[in-house]
GULOVEX-912823 format. One line per 10 residues: number of its first residue (from 1); their letters; for each residue x, y, z of N, C-alpha, C. Coordinates in Angstrom, 3 decimals, padded with zeros to 6 digits, always signed. Example, Ala and Ser with C-alpha at 12.3 -4.5 7.8 and 13.67 -1.06 7.14 Angstrom:
// residues 2
1) AS) +013.190:-005.690:+007.800:+012.300:-004.500:+007.800:+013.200:-003.300:+007.800 | +012.850:-002.250:+007.080:+013.670:-001.060:+007.140:+012.900:+000.030:+007.870
This chain:
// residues 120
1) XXXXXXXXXX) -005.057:-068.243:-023.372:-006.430:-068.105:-022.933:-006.461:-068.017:-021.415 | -007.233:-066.993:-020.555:-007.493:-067.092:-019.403:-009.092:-066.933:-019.121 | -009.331:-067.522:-018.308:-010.757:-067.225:-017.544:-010.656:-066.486:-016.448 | -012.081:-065.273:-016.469:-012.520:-064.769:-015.399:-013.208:-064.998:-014.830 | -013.523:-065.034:-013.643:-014.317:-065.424:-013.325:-015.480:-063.987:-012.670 | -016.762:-064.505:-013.021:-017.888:-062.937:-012.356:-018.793:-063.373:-011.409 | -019.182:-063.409:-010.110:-020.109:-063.690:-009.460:-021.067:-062.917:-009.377 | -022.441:-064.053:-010.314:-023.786:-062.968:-010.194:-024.632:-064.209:-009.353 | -025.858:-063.309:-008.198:-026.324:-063.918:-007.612:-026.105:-065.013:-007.215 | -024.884:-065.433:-006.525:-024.204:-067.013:-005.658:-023.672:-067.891:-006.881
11) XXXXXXXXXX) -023.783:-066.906:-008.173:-023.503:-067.943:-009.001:-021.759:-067.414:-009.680 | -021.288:-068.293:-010.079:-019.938:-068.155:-011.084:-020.268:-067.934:-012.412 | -019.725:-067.064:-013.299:-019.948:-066.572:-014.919:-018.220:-066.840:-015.285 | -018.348:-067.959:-016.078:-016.860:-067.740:-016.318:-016.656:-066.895:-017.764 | -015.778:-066.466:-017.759:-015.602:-065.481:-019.163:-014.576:-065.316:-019.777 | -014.435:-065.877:-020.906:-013.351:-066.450:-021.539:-012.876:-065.163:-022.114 | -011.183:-065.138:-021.612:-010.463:-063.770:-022.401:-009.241:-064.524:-023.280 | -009.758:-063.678:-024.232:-008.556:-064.839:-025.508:-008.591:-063.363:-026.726 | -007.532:-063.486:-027.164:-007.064:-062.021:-027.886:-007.707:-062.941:-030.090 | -007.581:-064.089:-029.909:-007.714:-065.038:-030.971:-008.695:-066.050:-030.447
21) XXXXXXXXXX) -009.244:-066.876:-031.667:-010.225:-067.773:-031.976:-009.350:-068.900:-030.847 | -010.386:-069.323:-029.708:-010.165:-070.760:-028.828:-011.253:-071.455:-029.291 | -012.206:-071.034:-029.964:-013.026:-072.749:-030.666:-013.429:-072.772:-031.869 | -012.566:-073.741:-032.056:-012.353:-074.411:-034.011:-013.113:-075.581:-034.047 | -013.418:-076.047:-033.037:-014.329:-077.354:-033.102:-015.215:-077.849:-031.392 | -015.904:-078.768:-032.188:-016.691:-078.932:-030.537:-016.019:-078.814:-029.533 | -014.944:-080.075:-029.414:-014.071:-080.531:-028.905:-013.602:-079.221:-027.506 | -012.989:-078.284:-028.394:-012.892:-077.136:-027.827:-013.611:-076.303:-026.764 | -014.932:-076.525:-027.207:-016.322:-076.028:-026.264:-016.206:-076.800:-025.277 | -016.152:-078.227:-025.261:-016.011:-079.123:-024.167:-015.072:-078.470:-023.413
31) XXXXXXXXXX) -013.819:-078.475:-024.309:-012.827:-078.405:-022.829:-012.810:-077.011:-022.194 | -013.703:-075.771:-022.311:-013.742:-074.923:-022.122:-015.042:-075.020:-020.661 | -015.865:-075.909:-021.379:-017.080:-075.934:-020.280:-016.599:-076.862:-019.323 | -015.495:-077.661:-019.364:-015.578:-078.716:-018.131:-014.220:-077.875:-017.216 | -013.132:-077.245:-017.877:-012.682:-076.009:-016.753:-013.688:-075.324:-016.600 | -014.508:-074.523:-016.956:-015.180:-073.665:-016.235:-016.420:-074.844:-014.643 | -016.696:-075.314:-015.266:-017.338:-075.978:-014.165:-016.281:-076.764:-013.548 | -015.424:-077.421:-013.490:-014.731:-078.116:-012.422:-013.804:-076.468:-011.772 | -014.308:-075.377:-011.805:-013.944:-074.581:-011.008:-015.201:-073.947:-010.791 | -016.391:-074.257:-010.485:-017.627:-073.649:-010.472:-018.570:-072.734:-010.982
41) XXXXXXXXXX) -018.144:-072.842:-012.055:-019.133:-071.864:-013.219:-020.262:-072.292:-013.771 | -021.534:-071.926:-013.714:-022.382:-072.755:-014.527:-023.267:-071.416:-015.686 | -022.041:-070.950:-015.716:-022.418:-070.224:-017.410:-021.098:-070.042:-018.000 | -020.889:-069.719:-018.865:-019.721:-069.088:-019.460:-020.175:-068.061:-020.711 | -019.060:-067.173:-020.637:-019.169:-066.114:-021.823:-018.315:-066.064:-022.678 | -017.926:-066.037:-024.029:-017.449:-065.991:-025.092:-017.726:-064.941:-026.084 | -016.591:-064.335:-026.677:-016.735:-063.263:-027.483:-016.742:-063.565:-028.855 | -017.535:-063.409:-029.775:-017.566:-063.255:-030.890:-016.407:-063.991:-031.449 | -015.438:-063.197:-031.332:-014.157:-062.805:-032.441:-013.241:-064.533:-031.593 | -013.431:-064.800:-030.500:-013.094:-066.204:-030.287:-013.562:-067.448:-030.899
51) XXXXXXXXXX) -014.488:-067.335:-031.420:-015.044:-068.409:-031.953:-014.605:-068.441:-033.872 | -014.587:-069.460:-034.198:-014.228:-069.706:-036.163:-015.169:-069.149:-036.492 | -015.126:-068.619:-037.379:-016.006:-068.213:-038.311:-016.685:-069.081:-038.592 | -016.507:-070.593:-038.950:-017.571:-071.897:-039.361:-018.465:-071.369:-038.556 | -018.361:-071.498:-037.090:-019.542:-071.088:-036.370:-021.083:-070.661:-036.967 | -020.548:-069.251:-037.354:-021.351:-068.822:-037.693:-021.960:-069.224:-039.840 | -021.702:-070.360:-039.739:-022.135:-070.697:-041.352:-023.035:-072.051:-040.577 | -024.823:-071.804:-040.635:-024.669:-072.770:-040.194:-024.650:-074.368:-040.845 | -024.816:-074.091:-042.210:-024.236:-075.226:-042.850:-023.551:-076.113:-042.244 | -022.396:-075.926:-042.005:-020.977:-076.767:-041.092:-021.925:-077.420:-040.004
61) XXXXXXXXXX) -022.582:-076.929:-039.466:-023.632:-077.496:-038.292:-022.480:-077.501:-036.989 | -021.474:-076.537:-037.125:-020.547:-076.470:-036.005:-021.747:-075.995:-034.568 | -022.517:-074.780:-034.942:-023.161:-073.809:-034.369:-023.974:-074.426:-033.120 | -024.369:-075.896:-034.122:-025.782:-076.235:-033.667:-025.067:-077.788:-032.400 | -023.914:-078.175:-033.077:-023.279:-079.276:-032.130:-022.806:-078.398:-030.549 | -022.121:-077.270:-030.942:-021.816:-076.765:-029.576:-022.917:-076.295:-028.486 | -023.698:-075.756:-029.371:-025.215:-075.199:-028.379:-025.635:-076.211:-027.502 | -025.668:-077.721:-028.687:-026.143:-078.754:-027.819:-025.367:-079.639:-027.080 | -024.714:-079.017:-026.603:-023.336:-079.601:-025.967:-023.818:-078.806:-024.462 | -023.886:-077.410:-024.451:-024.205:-076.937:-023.804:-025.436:-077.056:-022.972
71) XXXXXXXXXX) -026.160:-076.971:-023.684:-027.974:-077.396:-023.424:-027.557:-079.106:-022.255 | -026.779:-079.768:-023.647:-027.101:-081.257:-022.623:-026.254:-081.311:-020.902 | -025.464:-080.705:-021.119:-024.865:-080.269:-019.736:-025.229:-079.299:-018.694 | -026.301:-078.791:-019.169:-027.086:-077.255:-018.469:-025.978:-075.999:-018.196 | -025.401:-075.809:-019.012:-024.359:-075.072:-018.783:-024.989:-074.119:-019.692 | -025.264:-072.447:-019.051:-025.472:-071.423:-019.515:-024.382:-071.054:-020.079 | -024.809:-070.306:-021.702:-023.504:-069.962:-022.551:-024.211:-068.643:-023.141 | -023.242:-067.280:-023.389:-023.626:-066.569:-024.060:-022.817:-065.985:-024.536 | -022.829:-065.418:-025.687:-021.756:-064.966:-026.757:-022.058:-063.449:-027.225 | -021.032:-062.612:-026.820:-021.274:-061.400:-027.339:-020.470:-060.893:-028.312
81) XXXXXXXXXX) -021.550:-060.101:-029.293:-020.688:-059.427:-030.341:-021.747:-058.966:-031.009 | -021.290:-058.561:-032.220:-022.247:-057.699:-032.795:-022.679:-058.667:-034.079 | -023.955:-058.584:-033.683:-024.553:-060.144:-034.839:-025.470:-059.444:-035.637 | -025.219:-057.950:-036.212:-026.061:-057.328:-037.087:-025.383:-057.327:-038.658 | -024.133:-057.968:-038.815:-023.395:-057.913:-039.732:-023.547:-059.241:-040.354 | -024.369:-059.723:-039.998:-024.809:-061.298:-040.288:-025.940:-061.064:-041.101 | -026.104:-061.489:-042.435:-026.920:-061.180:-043.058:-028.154:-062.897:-043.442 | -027.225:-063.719:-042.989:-028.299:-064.798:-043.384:-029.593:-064.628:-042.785 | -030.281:-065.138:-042.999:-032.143:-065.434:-042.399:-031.725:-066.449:-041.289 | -031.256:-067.758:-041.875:-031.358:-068.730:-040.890:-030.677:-068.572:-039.849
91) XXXXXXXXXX) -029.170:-067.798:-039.677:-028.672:-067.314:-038.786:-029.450:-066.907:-037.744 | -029.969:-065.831:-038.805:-030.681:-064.610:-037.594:-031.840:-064.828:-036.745 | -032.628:-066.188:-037.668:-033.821:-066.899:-036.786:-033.397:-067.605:-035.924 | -031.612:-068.204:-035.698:-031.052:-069.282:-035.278:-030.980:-068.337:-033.422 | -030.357:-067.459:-034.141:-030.290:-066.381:-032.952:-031.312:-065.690:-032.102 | -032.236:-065.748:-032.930:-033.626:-065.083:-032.220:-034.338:-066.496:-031.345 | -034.484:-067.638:-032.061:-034.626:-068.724:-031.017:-033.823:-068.941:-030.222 | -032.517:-068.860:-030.291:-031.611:-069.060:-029.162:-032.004:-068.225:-028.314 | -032.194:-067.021:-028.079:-032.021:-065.882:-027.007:-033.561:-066.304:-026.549 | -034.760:-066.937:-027.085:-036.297:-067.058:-026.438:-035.914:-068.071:-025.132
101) XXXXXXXXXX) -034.979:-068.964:-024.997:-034.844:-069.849:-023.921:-034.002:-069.215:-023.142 | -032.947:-068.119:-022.626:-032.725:-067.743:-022.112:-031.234:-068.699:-021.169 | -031.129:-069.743:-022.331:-029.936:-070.526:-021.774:-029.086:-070.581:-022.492 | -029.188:-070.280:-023.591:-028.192:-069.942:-025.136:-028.856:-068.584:-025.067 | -027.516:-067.297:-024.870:-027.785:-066.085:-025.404:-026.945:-065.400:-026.462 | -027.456:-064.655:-027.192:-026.157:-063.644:-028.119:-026.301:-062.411:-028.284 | -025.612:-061.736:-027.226:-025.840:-060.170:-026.850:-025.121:-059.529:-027.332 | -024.739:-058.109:-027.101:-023.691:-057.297:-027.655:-023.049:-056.557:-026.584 | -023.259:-057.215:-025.424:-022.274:-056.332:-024.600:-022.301:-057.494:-023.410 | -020.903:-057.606:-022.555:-020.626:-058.338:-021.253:-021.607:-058.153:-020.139
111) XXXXXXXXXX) -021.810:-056.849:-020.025:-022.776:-056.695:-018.745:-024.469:-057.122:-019.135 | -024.918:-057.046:-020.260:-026.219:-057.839:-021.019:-026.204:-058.710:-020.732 | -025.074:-059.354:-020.966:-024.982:-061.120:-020.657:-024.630:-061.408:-019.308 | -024.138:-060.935:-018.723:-024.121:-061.178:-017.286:-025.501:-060.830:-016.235 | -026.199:-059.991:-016.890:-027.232:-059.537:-015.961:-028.589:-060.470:-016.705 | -028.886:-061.052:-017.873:-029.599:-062.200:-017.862:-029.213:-063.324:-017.552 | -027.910:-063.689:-017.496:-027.486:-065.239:-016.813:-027.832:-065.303:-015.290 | -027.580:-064.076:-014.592:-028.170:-064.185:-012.848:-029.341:-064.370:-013.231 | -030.284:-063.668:-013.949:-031.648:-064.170:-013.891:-032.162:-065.307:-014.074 | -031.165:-066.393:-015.045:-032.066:-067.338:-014.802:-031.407:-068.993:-013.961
C-alpha cells in the first residue's frame, strides 16, 4: 500500500493506492486515517475494489462503523467506484445520504472527489 498525497486548496487529500483490498475491518480504517493525518491529510480517498466486500452488505454494519470513525475524527473520506452495480435499496439510500453531508462521499471518478473535498 502507498499513499499519495494531492493538494487541494492548502489542504492534503491523501489517496490510497493499493492493487488489493487494505480494509477488512475498522481497525484498518483507523490505521489508514491516523497515517494520513499524522502526515497532514484531512481527507482521504479510497477505491472501491480496496475495501471487502462486507463493506458494502450493510448488514455486517462494517459500512456504518467506519463512516463513523471518520465523521468522529472529522476526517473527510471518499470512495470511488462505480456504485450502480449495487442493487440493494438500503445501500443506495445509505449512499445518497452519505454524499447530502458532503463529508462522506461516493463518486466515480478521483478528480469528483478531489474537487468536492477542496470545497468543503
Amino acid at each position: 500500500m502507498e499513499i499519495k498525497f494531492h493538494s487541494q486548496n492548502n489542504k492534503q487529500i491523501a489517496e490510497i493506492i493499493a492493487n488489493g483490498i487494505v480494509i477488512n475491518e475498522t481497525q484498518d480504517a483507523l490505521d489508514i486515517m491516523a497515517d494520513a493525518s499524522y502526515n497532514g491529510a484531512s481527507g482521504v480517498v479510497i477505491h472501491e475494489h480496496q475495501l471487502t466486500p462486507e463493506f458494502f452488505d450493510l448488514k455486517t454494519r462494517l459500512a456504518g462503523e467506519i463512516l463513523q470513525k471518520f465523521s468522529n475524527y472529522r476526517m473527510q473520506l471518499a470512495i470511488v467506484g462505480d456504485f450502480t452495480k449495487y442493487k440493494s435499496k438500503s445501500l443506495n439510500d445509505f449512499i445518497f445520504e452519505s454524499n447530502k453531508t458532503g463529508h462522506i462521499l461516493f463518486v466515480d471518478s478521483l478528480e469528483k472527489a478531489l474537487e468536492l473535498m477542496k470545497k468543503s
